[in-house]
PAVEXVEX-278886 format. One line per field, with one value per residue: residue in one letter; chain; x, y, z of N, C-alpha, C in turn. Coordinates in steps of 0.1 Angstrom, whole numbers, plus 5000, padded with zeros to 4 digits. Example, Ala and Ser with C-alpha at 12.3 -4.5 7.8 and 13.67 -1.06 7.14 Angstrom:
fimar: A|S $
gunu: A|A $
n.px: 5132|5128 $
n.py: 4943|4978 $
n.pz: 5078|5071 $
ca.px: 5123|5137 $
ca.py: 4955|4989 $
ca.pz: 5078|5071 $
c.px: 5132|5129 $
c.py: 4967|5000 $
c.pz: 5078|5079 $
//
This chain:
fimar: X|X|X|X|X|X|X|X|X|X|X|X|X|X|X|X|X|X|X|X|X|X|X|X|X|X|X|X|X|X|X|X|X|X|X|X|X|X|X|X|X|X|X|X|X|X|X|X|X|X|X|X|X|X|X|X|X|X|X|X|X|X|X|X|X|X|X|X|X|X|X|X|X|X|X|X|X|X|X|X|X|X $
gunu: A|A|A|A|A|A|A|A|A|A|A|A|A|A|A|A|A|A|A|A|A|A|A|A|A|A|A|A|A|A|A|A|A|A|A|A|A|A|A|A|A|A|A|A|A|A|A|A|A|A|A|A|A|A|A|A|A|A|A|A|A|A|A|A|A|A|A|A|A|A|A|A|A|A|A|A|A|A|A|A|A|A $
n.px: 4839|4870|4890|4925|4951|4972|4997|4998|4988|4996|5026|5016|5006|5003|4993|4965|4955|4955|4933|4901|4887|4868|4880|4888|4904|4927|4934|4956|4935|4908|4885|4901|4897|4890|4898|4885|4878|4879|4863|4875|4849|4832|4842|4833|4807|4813|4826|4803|4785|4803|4804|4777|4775|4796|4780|4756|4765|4784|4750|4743|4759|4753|4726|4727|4740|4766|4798|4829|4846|4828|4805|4820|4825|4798|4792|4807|4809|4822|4823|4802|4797|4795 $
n.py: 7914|7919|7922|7941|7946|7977|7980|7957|7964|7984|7969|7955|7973|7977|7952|7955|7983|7975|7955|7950|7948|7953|7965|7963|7985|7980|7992|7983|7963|7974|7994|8016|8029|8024|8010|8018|8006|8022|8028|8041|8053|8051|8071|8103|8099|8089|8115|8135|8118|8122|8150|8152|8138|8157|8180|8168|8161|8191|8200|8186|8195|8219|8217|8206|8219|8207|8201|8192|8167|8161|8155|8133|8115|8106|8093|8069|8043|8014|8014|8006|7977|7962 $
n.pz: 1697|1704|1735|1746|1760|1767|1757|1741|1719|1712|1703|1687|1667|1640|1630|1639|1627|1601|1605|1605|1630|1658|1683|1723|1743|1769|1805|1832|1832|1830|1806|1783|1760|1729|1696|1663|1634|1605|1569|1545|1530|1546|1561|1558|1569|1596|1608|1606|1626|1647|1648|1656|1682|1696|1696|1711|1735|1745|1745|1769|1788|1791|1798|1825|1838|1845|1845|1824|1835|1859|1843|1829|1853|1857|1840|1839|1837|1845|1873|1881|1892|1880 $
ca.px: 4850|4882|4901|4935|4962|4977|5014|4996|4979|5015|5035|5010|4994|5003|4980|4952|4955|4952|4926|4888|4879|4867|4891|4884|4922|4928|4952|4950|4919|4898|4888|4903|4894|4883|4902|4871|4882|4868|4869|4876|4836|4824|4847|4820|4797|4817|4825|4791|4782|4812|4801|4767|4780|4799|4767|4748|4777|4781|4740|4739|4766|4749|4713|4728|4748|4776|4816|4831|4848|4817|4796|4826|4823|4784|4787|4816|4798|4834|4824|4786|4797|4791 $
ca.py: 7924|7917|7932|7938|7952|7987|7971|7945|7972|7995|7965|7950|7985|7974|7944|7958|7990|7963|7945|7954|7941|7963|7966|7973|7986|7980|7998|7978|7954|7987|7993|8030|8028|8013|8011|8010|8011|8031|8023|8060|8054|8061|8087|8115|8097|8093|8127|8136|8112|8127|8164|8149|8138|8168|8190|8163|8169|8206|8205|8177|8200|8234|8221|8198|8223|8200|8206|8178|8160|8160|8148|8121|8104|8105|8084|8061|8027|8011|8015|8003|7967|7947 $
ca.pz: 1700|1712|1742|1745|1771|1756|1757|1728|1712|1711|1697|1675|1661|1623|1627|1645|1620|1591|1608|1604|1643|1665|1698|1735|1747|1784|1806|1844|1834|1826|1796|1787|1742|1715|1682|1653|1621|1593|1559|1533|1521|1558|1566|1558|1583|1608|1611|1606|1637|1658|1654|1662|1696|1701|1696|1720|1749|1750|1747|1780|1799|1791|1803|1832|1841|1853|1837|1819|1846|1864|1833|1827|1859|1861|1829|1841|1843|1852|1887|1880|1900|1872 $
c.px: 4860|4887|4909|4943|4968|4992|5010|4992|4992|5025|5027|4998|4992|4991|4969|4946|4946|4934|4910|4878|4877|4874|4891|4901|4920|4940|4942|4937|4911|4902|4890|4900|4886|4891|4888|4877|4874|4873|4866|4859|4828|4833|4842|4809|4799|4819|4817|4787|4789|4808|4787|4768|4789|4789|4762|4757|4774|4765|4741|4748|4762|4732|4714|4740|4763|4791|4820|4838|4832|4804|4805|4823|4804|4783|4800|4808|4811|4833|4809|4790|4793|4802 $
c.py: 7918|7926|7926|7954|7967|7982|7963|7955|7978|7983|7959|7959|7981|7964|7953|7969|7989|7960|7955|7952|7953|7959|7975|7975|7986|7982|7991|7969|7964|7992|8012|8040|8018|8023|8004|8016|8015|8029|8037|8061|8058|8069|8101|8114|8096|8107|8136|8130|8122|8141|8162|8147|8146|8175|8179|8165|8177|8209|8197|8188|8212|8231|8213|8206|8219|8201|8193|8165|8153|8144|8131|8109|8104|8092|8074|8049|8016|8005|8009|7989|7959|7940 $
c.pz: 1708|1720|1745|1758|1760|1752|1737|1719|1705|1701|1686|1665|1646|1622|1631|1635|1604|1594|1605|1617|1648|1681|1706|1737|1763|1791|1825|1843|1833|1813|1793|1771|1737|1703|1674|1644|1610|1579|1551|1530|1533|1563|1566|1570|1593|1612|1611|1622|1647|1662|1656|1683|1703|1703|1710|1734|1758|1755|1762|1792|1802|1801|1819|1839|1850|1842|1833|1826|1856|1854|1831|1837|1860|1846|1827|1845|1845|1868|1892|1892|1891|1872 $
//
């Protein structure tokens, strides 16, 4: 996986768009995305997966009763000191 500055990302979208890599995007040396590209034949799965991880969320924030700010930084490993 390659990472890249958002600036390189913003002027060089057409390649990366193209491209089939998978891309960390970094804004300040922290990574803040990922471009992953999907090809039309998993586009059913993906969005299958995603309202999978929506369902797993809402269920992590309903039984952990914590609000999504909350939940975001508890699952910020950014700050882990690696």
């Amino acid at each position: 996986m390659k990472a890249i500055g958002i600036r390189e990302f913003r002027d060089k979208a057409t390649h990366y768009l193209a491209s089939q890599e998978v891309v960390a995007i970094k804004r300040h040396n922290k990574v803040v995305g990922f471009y992953i590209p999907v090809h039309a034949s998993e586009e059913t799965e993906v969005k299958q997966a995603l309202e999978k991880l929506e369902q797993a969320i809402d269920l992590s924030l309903i039984e952990s009763g914590l609000d999504e700010e909350s939940l975001s930084l508890a699952l910020d490993l950014s700050t882990s000191g690696h």
